[in-house]
Steps between C-alpha positions, in 0.01 A plus 500: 500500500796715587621434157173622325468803703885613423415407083189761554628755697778564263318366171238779584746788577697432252181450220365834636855623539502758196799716470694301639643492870377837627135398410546166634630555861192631634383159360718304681412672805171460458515165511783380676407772826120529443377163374742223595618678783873342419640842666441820643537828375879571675611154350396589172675795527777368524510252239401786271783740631752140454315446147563864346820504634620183323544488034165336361168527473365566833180279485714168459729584768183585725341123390825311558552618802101520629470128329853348681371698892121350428651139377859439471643470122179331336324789643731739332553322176083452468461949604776550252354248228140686566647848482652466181233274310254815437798681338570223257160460415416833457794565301457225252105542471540900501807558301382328175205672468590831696808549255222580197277725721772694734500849277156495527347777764262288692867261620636805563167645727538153656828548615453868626175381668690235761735772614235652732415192666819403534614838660228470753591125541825642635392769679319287742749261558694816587274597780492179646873511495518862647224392724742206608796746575266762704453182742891438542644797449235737571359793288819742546772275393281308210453848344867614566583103297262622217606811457912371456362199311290751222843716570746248451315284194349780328729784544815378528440226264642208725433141390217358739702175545800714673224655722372168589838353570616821721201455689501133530864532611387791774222257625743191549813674661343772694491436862175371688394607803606210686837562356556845670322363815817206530728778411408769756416257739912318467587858502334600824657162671831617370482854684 
């Protein structure tokens, strides 16, 4: 059953999936936070913060690793097998006829049409993630992380991958609070 739930969660996201991996994350979320219930919000998070930061199309990384967590390597090779299929299917079926039709205007309206959707696809899963941070981090320093992330992407031009990787750096060799307890506490005995 496991195996049939993985095949449609990523069949699905990746057969309504247009545009590619932008338009498909919110997909994946939906069903790997909302209906399957595989993970929560923070863990997908991070698995999309691992995913962008790594070469490849980000919906493949997201099944093999969703599909190896929810059931070990036939669990990723049957998410990655299921995320892929709609793309080969759709290319094959839509290509050959597409390829006659593509200069005409109603293709083009098509296309234009989905980038709406998809834009308020994202913008949602960007509240939930902001919504996330305000929970941890509170609403002062999630606006001061948005602010140098539009600063630092946008602005400044800086690859997001080197963003992720500074910050996933930051998160594993900061100190923890239990840390600088042990610390002052051997220092205090010392004095």
């Amino acid at each position: 059953m496991t195996y049939l739930q993985l095949f449609i969660a990523f069949f699905r996201s990746g057969i309504l999936g247009y545009g590619g991996g932008p338009s498909s994350i919110p997909l994946v979320h939906k069903e790997v936070v909302g209906k399957f219930k595989w993970m929560n919000d923070e863990e997908f998070g991070d698995v999309l913060a691992l995913g962008n930061a790594l070469p490849g199309p980000i919906n493949t990384k997201m099944a093999g690793y969703i599909g190896y967590r929810v059931a070990g390597l036939s669990g990723m090779l049957v998410a990655l097998l299921s995320s892929i299929l709609p793309t080969i299917i759709l290319m094959i079926v839509l290509l050959t006829s597409l390829a006659q039709y593509k200069d005409q205007p109603w293709v083009q309206g098509m296309t234009k049409g989905v980038l709406p959707v998809v834009a308020v696809m994202l913008a949602v899963l960007t509240w939930q993630f902001f919504t996330s941070a305000k929970k941890g981090l509170g609403v002062k320093l999630s606006l001061i992380h948005v602010a140098a992330g539009i600063l630092l992407l946008q602005l400044m031009r800086i690859h997001p991958a080197i963003l992720i990787g500074v910050l996933l750096a930051y998160a594993l060799l900061k100190p923890t609070r239990k840390d600088k307890e042990k610390s002052s506490e051997r220092g205090e005995g010392m004095g």
